[in-house]
Every structure is written in structure tokens, then in C-alpha cells.
N, C-alpha and C positions, 0 to 999 in steps of 0.2 A: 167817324163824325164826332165833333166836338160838341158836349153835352153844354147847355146855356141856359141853368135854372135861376128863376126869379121867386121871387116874395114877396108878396103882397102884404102889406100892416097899415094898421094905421089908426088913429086916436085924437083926443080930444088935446087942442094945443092951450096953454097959459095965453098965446097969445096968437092972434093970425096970423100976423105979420112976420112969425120967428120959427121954432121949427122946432121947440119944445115941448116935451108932452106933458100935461097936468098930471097923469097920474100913470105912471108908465107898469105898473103893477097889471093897469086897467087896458092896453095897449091891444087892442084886435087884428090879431092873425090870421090873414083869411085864408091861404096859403101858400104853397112853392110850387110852380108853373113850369114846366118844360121849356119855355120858348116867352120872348116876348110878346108876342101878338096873342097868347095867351091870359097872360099876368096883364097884360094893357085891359082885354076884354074886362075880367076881374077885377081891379082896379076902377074901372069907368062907371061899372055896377055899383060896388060901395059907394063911389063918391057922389053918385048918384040920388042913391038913396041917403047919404046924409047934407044932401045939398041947402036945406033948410039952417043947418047949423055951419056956421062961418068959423068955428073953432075946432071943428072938426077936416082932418086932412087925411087921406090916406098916399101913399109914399109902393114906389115899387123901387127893390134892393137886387141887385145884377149880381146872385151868389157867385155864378163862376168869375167874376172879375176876382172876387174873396179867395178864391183857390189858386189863383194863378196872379200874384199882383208882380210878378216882374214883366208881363206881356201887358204891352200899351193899347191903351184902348180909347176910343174914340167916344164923345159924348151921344154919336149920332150911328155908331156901330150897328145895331141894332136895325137901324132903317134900311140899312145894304150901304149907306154913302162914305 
């Protein structure tokens, strides 16, 4: 079975509407997740919780795409489609 670890990050932007982080020293890690439906759950939590702040984003990063970039992959892989 093919392993499909995720990352969960994420920080304060310069700007909402862009995808720059103000201070990227400052960048919260929340962790690396076996599976999507994991890293989503975590993901949904944070954003959750800083849903008061509109400059605040957190981001989930698809590591095994990072280890294998010659095998194509689908935006919507993850969902089964």
C-alpha cells in the first residue's frame, strides 16, 4: 500500500487575498497526517479556531506528491474521483 502523508501549516498572510506569509520564521506547524481525511480533520480544527482572523490561513501540502513528482496526479485524487 502506497503511503500518502500530509502537512498541515499555516500562518499569518501579508495579505488575504495572496498566499504570503508575514512572517514565515512565525509559520505553525501543526503536523504530518497519514491520509487525507486525517490532515483535512486537522486542518478544519485550526482554521477553525482562527477564523476570527481573515489574515490567518492554514494550507494542507500532499508530501507524497513531493517524493514521487514524475507520477501525475489529479487535484481531486484524494477524494477517490
Amino acid at each position: 500500500m502506497t503511503q500518502r502523508l500530509h502537512l498541515v501549516f499555516g500562518g499569518e498572510l501579508i495579505d488575504p487575498s495572496r498566499t504570503e506569509f508575514k512572517d514565515p520564521n512565525d509559520i505553525h506547524m501543526v503536523g504530518i497526517f497519514p491520509d487525507y481525511a486525517t490532515a483535512y480533520n486537522a486542518w478544519k480544527s485550526e482554521a477553525q479556531r482562527t477564523v476570527d482572523n481573515a489574515h490567518m490561513r492554514y494550507f494542507i501540502a500532499h508530501l507524497h506528491r513531493l517524493r514521487d513528482e514524475e507520477q501525475a496526479a489529479s487535484a481531486t485524487e484524494e477524494l477517490g474521483n
